[in-house]
C-alpha positions in Angstrom: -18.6 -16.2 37.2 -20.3 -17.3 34.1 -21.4 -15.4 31.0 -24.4 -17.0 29.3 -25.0 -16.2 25.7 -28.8 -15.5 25.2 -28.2 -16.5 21.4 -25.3 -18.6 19.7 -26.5 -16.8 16.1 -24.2 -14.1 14.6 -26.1 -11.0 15.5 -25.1 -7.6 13.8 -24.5 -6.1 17.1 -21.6 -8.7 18.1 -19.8 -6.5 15.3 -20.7 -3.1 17.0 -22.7 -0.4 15.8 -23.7 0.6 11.9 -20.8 0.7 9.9 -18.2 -0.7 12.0 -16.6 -4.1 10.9 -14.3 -7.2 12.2 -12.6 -10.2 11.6 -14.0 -13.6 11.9 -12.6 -16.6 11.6 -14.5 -19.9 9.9 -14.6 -23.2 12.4 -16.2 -25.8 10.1 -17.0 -26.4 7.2 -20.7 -24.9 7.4 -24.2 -26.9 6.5 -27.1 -26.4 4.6 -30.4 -25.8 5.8 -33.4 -26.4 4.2 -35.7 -23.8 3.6 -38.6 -25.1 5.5 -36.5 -25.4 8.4 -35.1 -22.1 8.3 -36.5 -19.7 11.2 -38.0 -17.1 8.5 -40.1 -17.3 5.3 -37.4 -18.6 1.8 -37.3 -20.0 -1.4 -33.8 -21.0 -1.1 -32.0 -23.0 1.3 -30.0 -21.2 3.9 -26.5 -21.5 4.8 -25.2 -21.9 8.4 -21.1 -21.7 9.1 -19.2 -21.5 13.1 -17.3 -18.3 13.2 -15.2 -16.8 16.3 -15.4 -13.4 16.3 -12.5 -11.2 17.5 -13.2 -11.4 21.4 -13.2 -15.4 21.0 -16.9 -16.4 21.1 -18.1 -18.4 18.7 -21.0 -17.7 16.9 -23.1 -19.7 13.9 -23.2 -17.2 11.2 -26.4 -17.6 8.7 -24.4 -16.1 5.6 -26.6 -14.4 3.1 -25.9 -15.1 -0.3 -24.2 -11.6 -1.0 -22.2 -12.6 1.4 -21.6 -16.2 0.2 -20.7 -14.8 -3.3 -18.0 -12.7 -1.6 -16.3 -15.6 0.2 -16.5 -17.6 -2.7 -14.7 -15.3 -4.9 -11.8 -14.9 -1.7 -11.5 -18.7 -1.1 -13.5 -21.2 -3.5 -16.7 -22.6 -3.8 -15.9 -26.2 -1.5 -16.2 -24.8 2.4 -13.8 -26.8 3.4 -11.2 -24.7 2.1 -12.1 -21.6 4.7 -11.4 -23.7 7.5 -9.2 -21.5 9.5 -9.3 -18.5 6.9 -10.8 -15.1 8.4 -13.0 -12.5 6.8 -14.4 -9.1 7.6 -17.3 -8.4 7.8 -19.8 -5.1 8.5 -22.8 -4.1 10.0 -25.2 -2.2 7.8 -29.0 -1.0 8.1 -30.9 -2.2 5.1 -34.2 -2.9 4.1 -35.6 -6.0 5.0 -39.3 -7.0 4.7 -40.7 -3.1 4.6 -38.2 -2.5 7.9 -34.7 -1.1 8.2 -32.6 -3.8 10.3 -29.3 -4.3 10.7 -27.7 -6.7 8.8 -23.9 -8.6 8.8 -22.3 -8.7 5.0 -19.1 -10.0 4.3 -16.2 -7.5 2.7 -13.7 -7.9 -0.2 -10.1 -8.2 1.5 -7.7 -6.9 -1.4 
């Protein structure tokens, strides 16, 4: 049998429902994006990094920068250092342009 995957993106429903978290681990070394090629409106460049996610799929995560500041304070600011590290991460219902979604942050391991 084969499973297709409708979308290689972290979604915040590979984590579960609101509130619930997991472990993921980082691939690669993660790339930049530039903002006029990211898939919504930015002033910023985007971030994209390969995770695999407790059941073993492997996801791109497009790490927000709350999430980015997190991991930079766990593990340093050059991405090749979280090679092979993991992080958890939650899923949380904010508001995002006028419209509560669910959205993937990173959390503080202490």
């Amino acid at each position: 049998m084969v499973e297709l995957e409708l979308s290689n993106y972290l979604k915040p429903d590979d984590i579960g429902g609101p509130d619930e978290t997991m472990e993921l681990e980082f691939l690669d070394e993660g790339k930049i994006i530039p903002k006029e090629e990211l898939p919504y409106k930015s002033d910023k460049d985007g971030f994209e990094i390969a995770v695999e996610l407790a059941d073993g799929k492997k996801k791109t995560w497009t790490m927000n920068r709350t999430s980015q500041a997190i991991v930079i304070k766990m593990f340093g600011k050059q991405t090749t250092d979280w090679v092979g590290k993991k992080v958890r991460v939650i899923h949380t219902k904010e508001m995002v342009n006028k419209e509560m979604k669910g959205v993937v942050y990173a959390q503080k391991v202490e």
